[in-house]
N, C-alpha and C positions, 0 to 999 in steps of 0.2 A: 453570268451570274456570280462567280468566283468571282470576277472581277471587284464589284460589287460590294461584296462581303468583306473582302480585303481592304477594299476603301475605307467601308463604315471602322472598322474594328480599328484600322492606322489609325483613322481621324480619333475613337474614339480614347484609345491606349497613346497617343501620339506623346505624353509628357513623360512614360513608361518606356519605348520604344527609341526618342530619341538619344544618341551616343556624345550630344552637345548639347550647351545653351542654346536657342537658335538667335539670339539677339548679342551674344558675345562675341566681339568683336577682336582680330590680332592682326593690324596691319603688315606682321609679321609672316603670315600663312597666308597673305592675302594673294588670291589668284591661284592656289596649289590642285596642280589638275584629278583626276579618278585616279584611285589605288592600281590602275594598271597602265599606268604612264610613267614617261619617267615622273622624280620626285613624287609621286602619289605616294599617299599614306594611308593605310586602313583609320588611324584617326579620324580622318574625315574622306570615306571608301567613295563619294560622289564629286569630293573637293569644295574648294571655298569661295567665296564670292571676290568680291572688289576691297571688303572690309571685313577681310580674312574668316567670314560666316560658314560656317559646316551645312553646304546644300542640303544633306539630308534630314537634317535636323530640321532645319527652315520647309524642306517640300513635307515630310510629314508632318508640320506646325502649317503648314498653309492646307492640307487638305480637312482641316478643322472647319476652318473660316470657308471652303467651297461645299462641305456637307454641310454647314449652318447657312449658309446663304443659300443652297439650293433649298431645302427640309422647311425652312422658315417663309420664301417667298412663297413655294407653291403651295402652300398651306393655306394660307393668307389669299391668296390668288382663287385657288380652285374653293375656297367654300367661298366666297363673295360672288366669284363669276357662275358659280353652279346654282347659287339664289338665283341671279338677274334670270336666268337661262331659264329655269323652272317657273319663276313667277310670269317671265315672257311669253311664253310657251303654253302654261297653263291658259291665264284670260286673254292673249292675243286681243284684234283690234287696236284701239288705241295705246294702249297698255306696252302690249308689242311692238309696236311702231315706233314709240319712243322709248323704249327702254334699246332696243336697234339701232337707233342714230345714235345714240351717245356710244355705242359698242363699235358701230361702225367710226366713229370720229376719233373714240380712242385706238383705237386699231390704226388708224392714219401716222398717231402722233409716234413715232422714233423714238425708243427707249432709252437710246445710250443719249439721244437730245437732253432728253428729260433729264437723267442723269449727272450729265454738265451743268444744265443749271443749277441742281440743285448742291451741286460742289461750289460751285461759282459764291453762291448767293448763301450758302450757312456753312459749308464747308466740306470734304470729303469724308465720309464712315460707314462703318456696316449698315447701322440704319436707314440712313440716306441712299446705298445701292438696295436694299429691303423694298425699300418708299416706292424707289424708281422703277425698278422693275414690276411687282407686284400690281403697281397702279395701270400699266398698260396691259400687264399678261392678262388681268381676269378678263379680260374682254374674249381671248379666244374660247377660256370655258365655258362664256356666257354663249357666243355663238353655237360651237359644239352642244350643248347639254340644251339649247333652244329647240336646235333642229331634229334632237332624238325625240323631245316632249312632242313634238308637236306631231310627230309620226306614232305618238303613244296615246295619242287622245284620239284619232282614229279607230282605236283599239273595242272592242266593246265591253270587257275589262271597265272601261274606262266611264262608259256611259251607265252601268251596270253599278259601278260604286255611287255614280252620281244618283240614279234613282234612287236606289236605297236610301239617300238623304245625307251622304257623306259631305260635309263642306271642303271649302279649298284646302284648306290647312291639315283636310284628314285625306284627302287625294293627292296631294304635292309628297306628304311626307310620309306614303302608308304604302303607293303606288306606284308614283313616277318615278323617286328619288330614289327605292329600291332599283327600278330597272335601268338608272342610268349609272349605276357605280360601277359596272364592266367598264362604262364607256370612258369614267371618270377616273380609274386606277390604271387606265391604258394613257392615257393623255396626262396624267401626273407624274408617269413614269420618264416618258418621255422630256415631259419640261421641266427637269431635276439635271440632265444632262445639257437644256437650253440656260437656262438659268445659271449654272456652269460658266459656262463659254461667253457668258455677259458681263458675266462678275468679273473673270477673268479680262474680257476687254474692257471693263471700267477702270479698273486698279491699274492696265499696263498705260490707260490713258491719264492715269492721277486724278481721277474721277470717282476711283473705289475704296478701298483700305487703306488704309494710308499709314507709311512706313513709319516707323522698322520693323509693323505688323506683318507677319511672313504671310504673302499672298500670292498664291502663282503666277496672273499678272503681272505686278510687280515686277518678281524674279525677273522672267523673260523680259520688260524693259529696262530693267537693269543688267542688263547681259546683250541685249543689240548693239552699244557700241565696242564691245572689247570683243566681237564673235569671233574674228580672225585670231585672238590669243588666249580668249578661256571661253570655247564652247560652248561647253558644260554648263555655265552661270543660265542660259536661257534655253539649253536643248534638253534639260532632263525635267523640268516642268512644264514643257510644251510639251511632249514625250506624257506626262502623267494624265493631262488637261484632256489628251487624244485619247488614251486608254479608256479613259472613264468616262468620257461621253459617248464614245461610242458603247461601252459595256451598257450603258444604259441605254442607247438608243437601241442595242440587241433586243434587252432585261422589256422593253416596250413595244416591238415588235412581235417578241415570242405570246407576251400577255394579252396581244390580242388578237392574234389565232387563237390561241387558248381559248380566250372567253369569246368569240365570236363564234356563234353555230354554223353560220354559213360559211366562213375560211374552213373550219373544221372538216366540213366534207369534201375540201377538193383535194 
């Protein structure tokens, strides 16, 4: 959860926080290793890139861009696919059978696919990793938040609102959609740290951010071929990329024992 916090707060102060430009450039310093090496300099305490860039500066300016592409996709994602899910789930039948295959067929289709194309065919950007990702994820909310509804319409709860003459629109949103936000702040948790780790392999594939936008990504393919002589350029944003998915994948973990009764008692 520290973890966490420390992320949002860098990403947020990241222009307050950084000790450099992260886009200035001194072919001069370029390659200068961590302040505890030889030539290291507290100037630049993480070292510099290929085009003399202060890492620090650049991985605090790059976790801007993986807390907006995390924050932004599953937003986007989980209220779209938390609709299909509820409306699924609710009237089933045909409803449900086809609202199903299209979740099932978008769940087939490969994200980082999607992805390439769509760098190919209008070009690489924040929006376009947004687009790409976003348009396959909602499908898993749509499955998840299906299969709680439909285990809630069992309920008598459920049949009890219906008599009394409540319509769809007063049972999806008065009933259902209450009891699945446990289920839907555990799984948003979770896909903030997945979402991460996509963005990240779009941008190291040139499919994502597109440089001299500081993007952790990025960084580490811009540091795979010098690894033998400056480490540093791709091991301390793979290093930040780990920290934080895993912190989240803990942060979603812990949220659902928390919110689940039944892990609760064991």
């Amino acid at each position: 959860m520290s973890i966490i916090v420390v992320f949002v707060l860098v990403a947020l102060l990241a222009p307050l926080l950084s000790p450099a430009d992260p886009y200035e450039q001194s072919l001069r310093l370029r390659f200068r290793p961590p302040v505890w090496e030889e030539r290291g300099s507290w100037a630049n305490p993480l070292g510099t890139d290929r085009l003399g860039r202060d890492m620090l500066s650049r991985i605090l300016w790059g976790s801007r861009v993986s807390l907006a592409a995390g924050v932004v996709t599953v937003l986007i994602a989980s209220a779209f696919g938390a609709a299909i899910g509820l409306v699924a789930g609710y009237y089933g039948g045909r409803v449900d059978a086809t609202l199903m295959r299209v979740t099932d067929a978008t769940l087939s289709f490969p994200v980082i696919l999607l992805a390439l194309i769509l760098a190919v065919t209008v070009g690489p950007s924040f929006t376009n990793v947004v687009i790409a990702i976003a348009v396959i994820l909602w499908a898993r909310y749509a499955r998840v938040i299906r299969g709680q509804v439909l285990t809630l319409m069992q309920l008598d709860f459920i049949a009890q609102a219906r008599i009394a003459g409540a319509g769809a629109w007063r049972v999806i949103t008065r009933h259902l959609l209450p009891n699945t936000l446990n289920t839907l702040v555990v799984l948003v948790t979770l896909q903030i740290g997945y979402v991460i780790i996509v963005e990240a392999s779009l941008s190291f594939l040139g499919a994502g951010i597109p440089p001299p936008t500081p993007a952790w990504g990025s960084m580490i393919a811009e540091g795979r071929d010098v690894i033998t002589i400056a480490w540093w350029v791709s091991f301390f944003p793979g290093l930040v990329i780990l920290l934080v998915v895993l912190a989240f994948n803990l942060l979603g973990d812990w949220l659902r024992d928390t919110l689940d009764p039944k892990l609760r008692q064991l």
